[in-house]
C-alpha positions as MATLAB code, in Angstrom:
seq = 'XXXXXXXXXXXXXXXXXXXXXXXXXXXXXXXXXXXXXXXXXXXXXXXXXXXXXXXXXXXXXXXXXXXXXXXXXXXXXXXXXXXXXXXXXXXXX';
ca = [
      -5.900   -6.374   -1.012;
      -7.544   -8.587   -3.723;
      -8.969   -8.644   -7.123;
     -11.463   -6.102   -7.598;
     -13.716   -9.268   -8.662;
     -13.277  -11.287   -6.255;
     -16.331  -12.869   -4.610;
     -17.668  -12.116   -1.170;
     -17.679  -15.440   -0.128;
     -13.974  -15.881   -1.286;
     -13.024  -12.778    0.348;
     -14.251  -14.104    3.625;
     -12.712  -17.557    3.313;
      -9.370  -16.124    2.261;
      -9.766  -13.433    5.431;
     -10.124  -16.649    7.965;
      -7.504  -18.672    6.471;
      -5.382  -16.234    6.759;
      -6.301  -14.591    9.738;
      -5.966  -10.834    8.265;
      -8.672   -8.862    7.212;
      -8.895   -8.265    3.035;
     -10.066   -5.746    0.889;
     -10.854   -5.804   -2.697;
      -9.600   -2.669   -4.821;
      -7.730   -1.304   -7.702;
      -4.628    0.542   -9.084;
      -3.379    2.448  -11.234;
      -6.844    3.913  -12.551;
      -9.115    0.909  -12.226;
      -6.609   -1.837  -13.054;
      -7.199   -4.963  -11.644;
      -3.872   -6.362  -11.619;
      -2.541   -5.289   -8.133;
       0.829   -7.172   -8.377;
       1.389   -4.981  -11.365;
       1.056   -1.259   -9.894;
       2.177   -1.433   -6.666;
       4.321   -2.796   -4.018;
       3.907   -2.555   -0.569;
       5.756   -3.061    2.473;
       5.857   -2.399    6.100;
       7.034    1.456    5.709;
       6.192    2.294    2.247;
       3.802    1.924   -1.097;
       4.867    2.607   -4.545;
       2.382    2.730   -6.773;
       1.960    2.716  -10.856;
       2.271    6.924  -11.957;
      -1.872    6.587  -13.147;
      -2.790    5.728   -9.672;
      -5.165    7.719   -8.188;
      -5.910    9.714   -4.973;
      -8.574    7.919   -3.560;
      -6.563    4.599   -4.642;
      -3.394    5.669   -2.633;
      -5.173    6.539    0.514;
      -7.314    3.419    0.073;
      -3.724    1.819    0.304;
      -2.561    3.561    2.901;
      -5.593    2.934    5.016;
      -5.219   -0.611    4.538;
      -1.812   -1.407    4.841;
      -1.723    1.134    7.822;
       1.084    3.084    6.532;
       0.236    6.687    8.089;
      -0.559    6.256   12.084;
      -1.751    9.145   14.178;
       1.720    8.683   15.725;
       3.862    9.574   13.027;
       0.762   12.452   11.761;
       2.035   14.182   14.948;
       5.542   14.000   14.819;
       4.840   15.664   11.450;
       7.014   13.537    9.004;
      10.198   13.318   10.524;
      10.586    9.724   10.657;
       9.152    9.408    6.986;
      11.597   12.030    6.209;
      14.914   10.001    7.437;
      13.382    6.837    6.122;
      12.990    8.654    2.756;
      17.121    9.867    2.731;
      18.127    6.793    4.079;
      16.443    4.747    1.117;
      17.883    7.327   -1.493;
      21.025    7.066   -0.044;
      21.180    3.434   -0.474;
      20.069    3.445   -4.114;
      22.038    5.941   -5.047;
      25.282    4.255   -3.518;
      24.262    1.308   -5.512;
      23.481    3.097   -8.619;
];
């Protein structure tokens, strides 16, 4: 995900360097400043609290962090991956 402004041209330069597709968008209500309002990894997005609908399941789309896999097994894994990250902060905390 990129800069909302980001040229076309860019975009496709960056995409063949890197060898991943890209997608310009936004957070956090229209903010531009990605690195700001979210993180992202292989399992899980947090986003800024303003973020929008539409914004999170652009996110999710992208990052492919909801497969027709786990839609079927109806959360379970998301679920144990959920207590097993609380469980860790909280032990920290």
């Amino acid at each position: 995900m990129v800069h909302p402004r980001t040229s076309l041209e860019d975009i496709e330069e960056l995409s063949s360097l890197l060898q991943v597709p890209l997608v310009a968008g936004t957070v956090n209500r229209g903010s531009d400043v990605l690195g700001g309002g979210m993180v992202v990894n292989d399992f899980a997005a947090f986003c800024g609290l303003d973020t929008t609908g539409t914004e999170i399941s652009v996110i999710e789309s992208i990052f492919k962090l909801q497969t027709q896999q786990q839609k079927h097994q109806g959360g379970q894994q998301q679920q144990s991956l959920v207590a097993g990250m609380r469980a860790s902060l909280i032990d920290q905390l």
